[in-house]
N, C-alpha and C positions, 0 to 999 in steps of 0.2 A: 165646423163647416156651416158656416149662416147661410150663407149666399144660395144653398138649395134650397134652403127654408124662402127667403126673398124671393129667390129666381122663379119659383110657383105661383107666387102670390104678385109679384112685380113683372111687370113688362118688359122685354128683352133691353130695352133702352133706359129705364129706368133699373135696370139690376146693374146693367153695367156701371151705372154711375154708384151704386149703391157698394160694389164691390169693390171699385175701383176707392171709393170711401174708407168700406171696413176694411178690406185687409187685399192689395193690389197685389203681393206676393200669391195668396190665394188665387183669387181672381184668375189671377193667371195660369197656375199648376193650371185652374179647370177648362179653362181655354173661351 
């Protein structure tokens, strides 16, 4: 689970690109 780690540190707008990146399956589950 990256994207908590990003999502903290990254801007709601840039996490989602970020996520949408690493792994859009994640991403997703976490809404």
């Amino acid at each position: 689970m990256r994207i908590g780690s990003a999502e903290r540190r990254t801007p709601t707008r840039c996490k989602w690109r970020a996520a949408s990146t690493e792994d859009s399956g994640e991403f997703r589950s976490n809404g």
